[in-house]
N, C-alpha and C positions, 0 to 999 in steps of 0.2 A: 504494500500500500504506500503511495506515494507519501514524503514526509507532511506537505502539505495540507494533506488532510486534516493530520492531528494540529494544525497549526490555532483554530479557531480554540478547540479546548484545552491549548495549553494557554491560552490568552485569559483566557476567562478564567482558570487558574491561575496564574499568577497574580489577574485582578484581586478575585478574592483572599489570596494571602499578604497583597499589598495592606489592604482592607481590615485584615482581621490578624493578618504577621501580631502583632507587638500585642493586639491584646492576648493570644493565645498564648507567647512567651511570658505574658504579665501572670497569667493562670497557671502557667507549667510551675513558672519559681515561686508564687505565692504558694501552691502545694505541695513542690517540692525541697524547699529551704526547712518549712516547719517539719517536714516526717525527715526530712536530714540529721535534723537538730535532736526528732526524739530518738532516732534509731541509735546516733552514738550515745546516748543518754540510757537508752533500755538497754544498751550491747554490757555498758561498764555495770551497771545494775545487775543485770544477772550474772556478772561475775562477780559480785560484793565485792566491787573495786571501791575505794575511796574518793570522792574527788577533794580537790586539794582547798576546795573553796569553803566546802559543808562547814565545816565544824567554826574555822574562823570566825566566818560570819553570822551562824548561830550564837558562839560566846559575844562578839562582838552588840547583837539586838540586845543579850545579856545585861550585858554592862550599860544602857541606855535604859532598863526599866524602873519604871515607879507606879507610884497609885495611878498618877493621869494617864499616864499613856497603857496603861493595863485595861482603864474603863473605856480609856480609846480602839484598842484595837479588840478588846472582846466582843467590841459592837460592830467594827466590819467586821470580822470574822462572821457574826450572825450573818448581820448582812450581805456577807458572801455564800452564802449558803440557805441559808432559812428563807431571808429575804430574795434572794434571785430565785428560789423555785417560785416563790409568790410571781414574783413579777414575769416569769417566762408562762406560766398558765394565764396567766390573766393578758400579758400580749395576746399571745393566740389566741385569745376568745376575743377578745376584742378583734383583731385580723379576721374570725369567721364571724363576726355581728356585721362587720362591713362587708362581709362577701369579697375579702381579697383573699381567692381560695389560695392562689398561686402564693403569693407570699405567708399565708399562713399554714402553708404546707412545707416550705423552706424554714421556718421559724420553727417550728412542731417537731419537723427530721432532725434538724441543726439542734433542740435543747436536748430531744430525747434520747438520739445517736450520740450524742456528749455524753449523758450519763451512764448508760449502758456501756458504752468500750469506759469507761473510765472504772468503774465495776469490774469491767472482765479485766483490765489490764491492772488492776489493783491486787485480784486473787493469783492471775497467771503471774505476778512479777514478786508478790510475797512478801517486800521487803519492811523492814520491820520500824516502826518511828522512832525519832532521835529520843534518847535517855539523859540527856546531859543536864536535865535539873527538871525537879517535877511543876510539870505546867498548873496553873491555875486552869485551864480548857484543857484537860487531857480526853486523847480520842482515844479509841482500841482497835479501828479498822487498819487494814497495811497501810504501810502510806505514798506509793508511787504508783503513778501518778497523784499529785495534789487533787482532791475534788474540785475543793475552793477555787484552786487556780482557774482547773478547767473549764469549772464552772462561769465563773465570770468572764473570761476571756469567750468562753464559746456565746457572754450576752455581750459583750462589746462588740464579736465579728461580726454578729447579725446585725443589730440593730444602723451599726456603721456601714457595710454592705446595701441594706435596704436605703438608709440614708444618702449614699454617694450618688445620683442624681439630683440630689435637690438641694437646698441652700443650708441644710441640715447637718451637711454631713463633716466639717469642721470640730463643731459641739458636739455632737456625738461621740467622734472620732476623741477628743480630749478628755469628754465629761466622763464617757464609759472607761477609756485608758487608763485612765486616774484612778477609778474605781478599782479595776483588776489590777492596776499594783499595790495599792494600798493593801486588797486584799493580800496578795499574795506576800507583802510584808506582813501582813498581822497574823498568818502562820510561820512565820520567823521567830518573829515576836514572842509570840509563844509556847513557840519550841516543841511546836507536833509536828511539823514538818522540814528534812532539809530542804536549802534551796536547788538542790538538784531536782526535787518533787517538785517545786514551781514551776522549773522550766520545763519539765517534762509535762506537768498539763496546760501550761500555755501553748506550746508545740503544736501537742496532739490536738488539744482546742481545735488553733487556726488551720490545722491542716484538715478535719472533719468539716468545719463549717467553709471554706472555701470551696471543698470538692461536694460537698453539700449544694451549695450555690450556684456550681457550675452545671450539675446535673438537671436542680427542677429550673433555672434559667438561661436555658442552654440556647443558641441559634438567637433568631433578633430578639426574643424575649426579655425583659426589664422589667422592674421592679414598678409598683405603680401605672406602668403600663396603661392605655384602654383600649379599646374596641368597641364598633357597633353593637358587640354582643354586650358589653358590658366590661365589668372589671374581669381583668386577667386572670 
């Protein structure tokens, strides 16, 4: 077959990777950098390797605590936890009171699918929480991945994700970032978690709700979106 032939579809391909090239690389590293991050993080884990950072920095929150900042962070901590399951059902109800299936189906996958792998990757990984001085919030679950972390981090990707079209997504992007580290300090703080456990459920977080994202908003689909039919 003459080359020629193929010449129109290879046009049209190139059109559309001119088109969509950088977002698809933007989608590859956004999923690929965070399961980068957990995998060397789960590799040293299951070898009960040390990293060299845990413990410093745990004594280190150590030597920073008092009354205030004890009533400080045992209240994120809550609200990392307690408070964002609240807040992640009551999004999603609200998302299906407005009949925005599509986004309330990506919020729903994205809180639920957080907590379930964070669950199975808590039992499969085993490891046991730091001992280094008895917490005033002591937990008894494993503790790798962090919940908290995951937790919050998998409400900041969403909510900032849905937000990045519109004039929203700045404050989101800050307001919720702020949140998931604070959280993620106030299991330093006090000393249920290393910070290896942070990073390891921030990771897997952003790397569930990305690819989460890319799935139910795949092709020209967007968030807020309309159509004659109605909402997306």
């Amino acid at each position: 077959m003459p080359a020629k032939a193929f010449r129109p579809g290879v046009a049209i391909v190139g059109d559309v990777l001119r088109r969509i090239g950088w977002r698809m690389g933007l989608l590859f590293a956004a999923i690929l950098i965070p399961l980068w991050g957990f995998a060397e993080l789960s590799d040293e884990v299951r070898e009960a390797e040390q990293f060299v950072f845990d413990e410093p920095l745990l004594l280190r929150a150590r030597a920073l605590s008092g009354p205030g900042l004890d009533r400080f962070f045992v209240w994120i901590s809550w609200a990392g936890y307690q408070g964002v399951i609240v807040f992640d059902v009551l999004f999603v109800v609200v998302l299906l009171a407005l009949r925005r299936w599509r986004e309330a189906t990506f919020a729903g996958l994205a809180f639920a699918g957080s907590a379930l792998l964070n669950m199975g990757a808590k039992q499969f990984f085993g490891r046991e929480r730091p001992s280094l001085w008895d917490s005033i919030a002591p937990e008894h679950t494993f503790s790798f991945p962090s919940g908290h972390a995951m937790g919050s981090i998998t409400l900041m990707a969403v909510l900032t994700l849905l937000c990045w079209r519109t004039r929203w997504r700045w404050p989101a992007l800050l307001v919720c970032g702020a949140f998931a580290l604070g959280v993620g300090a106030s299991r330093i703080y006090l000393g249920v978690h290393y910070p290896s456990d942070i990073l390891g459920g921030w990771t897997a977080g952003l790397a569930w709700v990305v690819g989460t994202y890319a799935a139910v908003f795949n092709g020209p689909r967007r968030p807020w979106k309309t159509s004659l039919a109605g909402p997306a």
